[in-house]
C-alpha positions as CSV (number, residue, x, y, z in Angstrom):
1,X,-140.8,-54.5,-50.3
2,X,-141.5,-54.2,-46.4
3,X,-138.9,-53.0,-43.7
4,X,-136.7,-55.3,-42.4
5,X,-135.5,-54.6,-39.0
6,X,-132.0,-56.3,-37.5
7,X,-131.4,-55.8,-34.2
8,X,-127.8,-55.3,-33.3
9,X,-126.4,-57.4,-30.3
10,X,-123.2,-54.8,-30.0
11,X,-126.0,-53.0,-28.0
12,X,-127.6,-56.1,-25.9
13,X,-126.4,-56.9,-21.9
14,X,-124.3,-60.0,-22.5
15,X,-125.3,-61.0,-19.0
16,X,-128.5,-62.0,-20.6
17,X,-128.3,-62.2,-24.5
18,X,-130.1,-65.6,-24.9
19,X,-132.5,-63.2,-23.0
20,X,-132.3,-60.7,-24.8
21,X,-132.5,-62.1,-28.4
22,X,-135.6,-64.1,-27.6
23,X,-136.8,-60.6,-26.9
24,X,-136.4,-59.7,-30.1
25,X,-137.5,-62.7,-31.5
26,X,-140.7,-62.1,-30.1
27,X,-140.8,-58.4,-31.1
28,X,-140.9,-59.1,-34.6
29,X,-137.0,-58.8,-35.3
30,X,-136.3,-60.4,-39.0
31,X,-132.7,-60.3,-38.6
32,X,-130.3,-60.9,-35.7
33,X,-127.3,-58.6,-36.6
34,X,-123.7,-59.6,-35.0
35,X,-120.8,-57.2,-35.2
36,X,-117.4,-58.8,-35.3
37,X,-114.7,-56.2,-34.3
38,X,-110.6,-56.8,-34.3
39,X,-109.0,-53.5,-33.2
40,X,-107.2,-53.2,-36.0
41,X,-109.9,-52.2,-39.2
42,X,-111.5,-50.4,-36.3
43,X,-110.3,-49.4,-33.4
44,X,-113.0,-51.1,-31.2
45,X,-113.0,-54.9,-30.2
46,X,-116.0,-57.2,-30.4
47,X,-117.1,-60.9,-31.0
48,X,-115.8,-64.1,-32.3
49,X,-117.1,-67.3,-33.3
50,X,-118.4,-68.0,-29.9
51,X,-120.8,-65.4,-29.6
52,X,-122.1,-66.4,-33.3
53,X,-122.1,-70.0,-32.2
54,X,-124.5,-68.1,-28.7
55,X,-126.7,-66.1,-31.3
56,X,-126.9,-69.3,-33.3
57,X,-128.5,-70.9,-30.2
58,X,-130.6,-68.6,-29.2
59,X,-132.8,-68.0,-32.4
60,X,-133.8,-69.3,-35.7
61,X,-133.6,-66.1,-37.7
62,X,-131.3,-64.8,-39.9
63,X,-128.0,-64.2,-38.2
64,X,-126.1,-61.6,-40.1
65,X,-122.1,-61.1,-39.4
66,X,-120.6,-58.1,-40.1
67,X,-117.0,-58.6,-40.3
68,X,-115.2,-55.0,-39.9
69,X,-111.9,-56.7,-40.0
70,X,-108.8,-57.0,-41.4
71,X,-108.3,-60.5,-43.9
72,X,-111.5,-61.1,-43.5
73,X,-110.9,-64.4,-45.4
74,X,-109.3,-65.9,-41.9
75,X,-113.1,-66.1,-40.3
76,X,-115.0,-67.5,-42.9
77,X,-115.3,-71.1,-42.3
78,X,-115.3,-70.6,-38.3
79,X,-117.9,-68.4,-38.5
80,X,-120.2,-70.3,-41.3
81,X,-119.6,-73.4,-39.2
82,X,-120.8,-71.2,-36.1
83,X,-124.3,-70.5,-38.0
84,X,-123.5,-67.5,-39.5
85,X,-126.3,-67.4,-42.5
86,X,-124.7,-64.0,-44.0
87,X,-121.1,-62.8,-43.9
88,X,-120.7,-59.1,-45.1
89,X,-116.9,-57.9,-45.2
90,X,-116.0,-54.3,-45.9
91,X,-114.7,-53.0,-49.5
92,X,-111.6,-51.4,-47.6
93,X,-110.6,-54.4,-46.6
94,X,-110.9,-57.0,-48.8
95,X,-108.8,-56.1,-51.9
96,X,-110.0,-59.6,-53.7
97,X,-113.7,-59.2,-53.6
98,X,-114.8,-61.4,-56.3
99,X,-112.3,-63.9,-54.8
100,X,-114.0,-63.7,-51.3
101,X,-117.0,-63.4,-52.5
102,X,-117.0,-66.7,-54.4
103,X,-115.7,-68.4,-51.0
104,X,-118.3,-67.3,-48.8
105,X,-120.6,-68.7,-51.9
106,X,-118.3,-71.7,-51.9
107,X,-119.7,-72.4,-48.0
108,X,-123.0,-72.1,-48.5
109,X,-123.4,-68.6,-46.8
110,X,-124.8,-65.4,-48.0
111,X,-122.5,-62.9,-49.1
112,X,-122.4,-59.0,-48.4
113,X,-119.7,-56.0,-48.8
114,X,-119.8,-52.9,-46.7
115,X,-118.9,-49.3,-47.5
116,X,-117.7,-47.3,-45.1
117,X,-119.5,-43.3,-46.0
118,X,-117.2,-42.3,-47.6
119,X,-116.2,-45.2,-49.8
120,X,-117.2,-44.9,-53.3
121,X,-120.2,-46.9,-54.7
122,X,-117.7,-47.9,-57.9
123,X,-115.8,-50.1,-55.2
124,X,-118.5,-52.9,-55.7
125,X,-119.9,-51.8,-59.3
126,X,-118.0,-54.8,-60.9
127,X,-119.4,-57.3,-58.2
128,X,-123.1,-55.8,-57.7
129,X,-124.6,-59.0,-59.5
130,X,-122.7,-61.4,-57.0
131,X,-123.7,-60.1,-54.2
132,X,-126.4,-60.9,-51.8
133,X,-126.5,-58.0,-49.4
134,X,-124.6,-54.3,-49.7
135,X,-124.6,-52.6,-46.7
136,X,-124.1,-48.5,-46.9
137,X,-122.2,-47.4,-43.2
138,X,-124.3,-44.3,-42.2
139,X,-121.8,-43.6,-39.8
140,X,-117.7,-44.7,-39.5
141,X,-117.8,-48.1,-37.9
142,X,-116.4,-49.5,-34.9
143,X,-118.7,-47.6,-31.7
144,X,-122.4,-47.7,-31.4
145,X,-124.6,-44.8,-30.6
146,X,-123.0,-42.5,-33.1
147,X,-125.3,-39.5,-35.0
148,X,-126.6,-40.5,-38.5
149,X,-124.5,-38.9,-41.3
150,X,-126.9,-37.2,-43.2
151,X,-125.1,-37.4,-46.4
152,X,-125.0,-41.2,-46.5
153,X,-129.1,-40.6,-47.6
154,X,-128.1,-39.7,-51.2
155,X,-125.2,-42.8,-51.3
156,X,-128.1,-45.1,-50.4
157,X,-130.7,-43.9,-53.1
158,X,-127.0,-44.2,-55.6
159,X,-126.6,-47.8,-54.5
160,X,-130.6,-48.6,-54.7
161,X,-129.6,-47.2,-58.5
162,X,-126.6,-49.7,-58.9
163,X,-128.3,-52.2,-57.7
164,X,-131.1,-52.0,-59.9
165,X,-128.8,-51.8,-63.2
166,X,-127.1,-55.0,-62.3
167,X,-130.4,-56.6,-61.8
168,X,-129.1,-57.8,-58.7
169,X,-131.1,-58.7,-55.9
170,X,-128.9,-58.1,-53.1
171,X,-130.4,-56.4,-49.9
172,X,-129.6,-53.1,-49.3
173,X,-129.0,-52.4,-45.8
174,X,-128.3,-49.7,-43.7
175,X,-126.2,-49.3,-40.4
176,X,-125.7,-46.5,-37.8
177,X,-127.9,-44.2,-36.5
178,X,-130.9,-45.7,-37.5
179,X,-133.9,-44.2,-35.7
180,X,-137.5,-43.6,-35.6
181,X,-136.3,-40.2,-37.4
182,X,-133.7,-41.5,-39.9
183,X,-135.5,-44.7,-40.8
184,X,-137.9,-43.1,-43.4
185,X,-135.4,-41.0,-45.2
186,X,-133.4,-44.0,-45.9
187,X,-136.5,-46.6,-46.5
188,X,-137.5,-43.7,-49.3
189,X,-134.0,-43.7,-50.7
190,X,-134.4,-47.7,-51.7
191,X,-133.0,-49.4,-48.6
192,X,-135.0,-52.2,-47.2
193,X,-132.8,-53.5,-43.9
194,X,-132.1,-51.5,-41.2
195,X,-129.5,-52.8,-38.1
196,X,-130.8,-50.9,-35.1
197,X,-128.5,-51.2,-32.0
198,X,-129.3,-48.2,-29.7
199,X,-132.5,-47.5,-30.7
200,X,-133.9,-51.1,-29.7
201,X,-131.8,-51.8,-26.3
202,X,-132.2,-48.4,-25.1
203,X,-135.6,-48.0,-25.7
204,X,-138.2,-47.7,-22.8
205,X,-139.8,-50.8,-24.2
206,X,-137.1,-52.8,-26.2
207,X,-139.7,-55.5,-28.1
208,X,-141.9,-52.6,-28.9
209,X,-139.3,-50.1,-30.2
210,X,-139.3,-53.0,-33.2
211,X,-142.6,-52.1,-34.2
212,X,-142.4,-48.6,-34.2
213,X,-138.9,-48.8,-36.2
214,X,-140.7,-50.2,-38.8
215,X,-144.1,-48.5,-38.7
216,X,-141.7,-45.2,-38.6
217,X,-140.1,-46.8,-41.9
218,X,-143.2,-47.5,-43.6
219,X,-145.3,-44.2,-42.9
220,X,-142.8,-41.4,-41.6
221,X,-145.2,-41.8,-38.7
222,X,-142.6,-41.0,-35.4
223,X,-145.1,-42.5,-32.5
């Protein structure tokens, strides 16, 4: 299992994110990871189909949607027919999750569910073998740049547990304050994907801060 780092374009200069995707591109990115916010599930605003159609464009990686929205079942075919290659929706707000599951299946995209940190694990216990990616929140979503919840460590080693009894392989993958000195804890705990906003774009050296992400996941190493 290796670490899988996904750059988060919430954090990129939209003046230049053609830019600034090829720059993680070229840094080793594996993922390119696109929050899509409507004000309402959280109280932020972000993205449409437009900027997944831009992302879409500007890379041939994975491009990995996370939908922290209301009736999430109104975006899926804009945003598989924008290039979305994984849609994950949140447990919250999706009430029919096998339902929505099977239609993101049905379009020939990758499905995920999120969990906000509090949000029990038993949420998706029924659905564990459907899915193709459960991502654990390790902060309350909607802002960027918030402090890693320390509890969420535990939850992700739980879900690495679920997982594992429903023979599923779904990625596990982590989001919010992900660091050089949270990355470890949560690589030991079973995940294996890591969205990284803050800790790429602000970095000194963006492309580079890829690298050490991952070497930090790998060997606890903080360079």
């Amino acid at each position: 299992m290796t670490v899988r780092i996904a750059p988060s374009v919430l954090s990129a200069d939209f003046r230049k994110l053609g830019e600034d995707i090829a720059m993680c591109e070229a840094g080793g990115a594996d993922w390119i990871h696109v929050d899509v916010m409507d004000g309402r599930f959280v109280p932020n605003l972000s993205f449409g189909a437009k900027v997944i159609e831009a992302t879409r464009r500007s890379t041939s990686l994975t491009v990995d949607c996370h939908l922290m929205v209301v009736e999430p079942e109104r975006y899926f075919d804009d945003f598989v027919k924008a290039g979305a290659d994984v849609i994950t929706i949140h447990a919250e707000a999706a009430p029919h999750l096998d339902r929505q599951i099977t239609r993101i299946h049905e379009l020939g995209c990758k499905a995920g569910v999120a969990l906000n940190p509090a949000t029990l694990l038993s949420a998706i216990e029924e659905i564990a073998h459907s899915l193709d990616l459960l991502l654990v929140m390790s902060v309350n979503p909607g802002y960027g740049g918030q402090k890693f919840i320390e509890y969420t460590v535990d939850k992700i080693a739980r879900a690495r547990f679920l997982l594992d009894q429903a023979n599923s392989t779904a990625v596990l993958e982590v989001d919010g304050g992900v660091s050089r000195e949270t990355i470890q804890r949560c690589w030991q705990a079973g995940a294996d994907t890591f969205v990284a906003g803050n800790a790429v774009f602000t970095a000194a050296d963006p492309r580079g801060e890829i690298a050490r992400l991952r070497d930090a996941g790998a060997t606890g190493v903080v360079a």
